[in-house]
N, C-alpha and C positions, 0 to 999 in steps of 0.2 A: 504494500500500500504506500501513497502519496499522499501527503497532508501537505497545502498550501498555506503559509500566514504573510502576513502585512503588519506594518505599521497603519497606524491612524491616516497618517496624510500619503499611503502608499510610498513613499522615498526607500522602503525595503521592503525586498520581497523573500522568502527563505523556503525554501522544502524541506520536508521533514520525512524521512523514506523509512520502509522496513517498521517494524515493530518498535515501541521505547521498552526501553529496559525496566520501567515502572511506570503506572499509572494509578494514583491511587494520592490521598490526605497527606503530606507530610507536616508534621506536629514537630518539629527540630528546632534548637535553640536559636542555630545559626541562619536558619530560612528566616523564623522572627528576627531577630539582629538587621539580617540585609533588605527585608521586602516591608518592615513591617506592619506585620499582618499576625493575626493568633495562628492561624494555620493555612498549608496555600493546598489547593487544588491542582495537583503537577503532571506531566507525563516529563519521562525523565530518557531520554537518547544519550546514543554512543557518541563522540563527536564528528565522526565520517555518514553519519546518519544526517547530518544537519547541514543543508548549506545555503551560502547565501546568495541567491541568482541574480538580485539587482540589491542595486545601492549599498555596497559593502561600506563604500567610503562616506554616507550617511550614519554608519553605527558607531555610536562611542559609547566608552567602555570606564566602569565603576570599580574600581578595586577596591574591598574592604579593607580599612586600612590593619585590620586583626584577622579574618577570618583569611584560609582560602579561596572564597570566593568574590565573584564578581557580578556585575548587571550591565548585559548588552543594551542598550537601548537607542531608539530614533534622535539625532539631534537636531531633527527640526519637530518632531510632535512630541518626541518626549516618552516614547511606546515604549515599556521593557519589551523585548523581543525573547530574553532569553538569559536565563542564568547559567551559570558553571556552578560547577560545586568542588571538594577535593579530589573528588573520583570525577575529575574531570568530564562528567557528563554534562549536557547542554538541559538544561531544563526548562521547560516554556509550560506559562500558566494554560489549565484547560479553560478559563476565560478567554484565551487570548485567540486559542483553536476553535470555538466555539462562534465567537464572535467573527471568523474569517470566512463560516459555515454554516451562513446564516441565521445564526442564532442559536445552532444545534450542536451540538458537541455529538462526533461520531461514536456511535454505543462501541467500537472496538477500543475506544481511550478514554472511556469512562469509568473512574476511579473503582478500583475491585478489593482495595484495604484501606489500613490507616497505617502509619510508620511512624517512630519514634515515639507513640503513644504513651508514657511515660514521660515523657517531658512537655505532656499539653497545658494550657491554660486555661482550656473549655472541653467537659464533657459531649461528647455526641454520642446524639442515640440514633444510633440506624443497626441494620443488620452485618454490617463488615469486617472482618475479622480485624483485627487491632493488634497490633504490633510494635509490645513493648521498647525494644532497644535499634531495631533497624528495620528493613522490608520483610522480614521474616522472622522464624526464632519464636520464643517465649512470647504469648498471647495475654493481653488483658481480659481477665476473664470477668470483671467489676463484680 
């Protein structure tokens, strides 16, 4: 599969190929720190999965001045396009897919857990399996 996204004022365009390596709630300290937000909505790609078909030289780039990470974003609309993280995945919000997709988030990269669950700030109640310390592993069983 082929995921297309954008920025706000289209100045980038990016595919996103192949399957993500996760799709699913991550609840992590350092997601909060760089975006923040209580919890993001993510799918999370290899970085040869990701590329940028137009407007490379529109993306600038946020380094956290502590974490690993970073935020690609549009510098004329201001769009995150895309995190890294230390396991050097590309990660883009499922708002941001959603929103390129009519308004619909494709049911194949619609979130199927939660991750670092033990480090949230908000209870959620749904049926998805929860995942104490990383994408897998020991479950919160509340």
């Amino acid at each position: 599969m082929t995921y297309n996204i954008h920025c706000d004022c289209n100045s980038v365009a990016i595919s996103l190929s192949q399957s993500p390596i996760v799709h699913a709630f991550c609840h992590c300290t350092d997601c909060r720190a760089l975006l923040d937000i209580p919890f993001h909505a993510v799918t999370a790609w290899k970085a040869d999965n990701v590329a940028v078909v137009e407007g490379a030289e529109a993306i600038t780039l946020f380094q956290h001045p502590i974490l690993k990470m970073q935020k690609h974003f549009c510098r004329h609309c201001g769009e995150v396009l895309f995190n890294t993280n230390g396991m050097n995945w590309r990660v883009v919000s499922q708002r941001l897919i959603a929103k390129c997709h009519g308004n619909e988030l494709p049911a194949a990269l619609a979130s199927n857990r939660h991750f670092f669950y033990e480090q949230r700030v908000a209870d959620i109640n749904d049926s998805l399996p929860k995942y104490l310390r990383g994408t897998d592993g020991p479950r919160y069983e509340g």
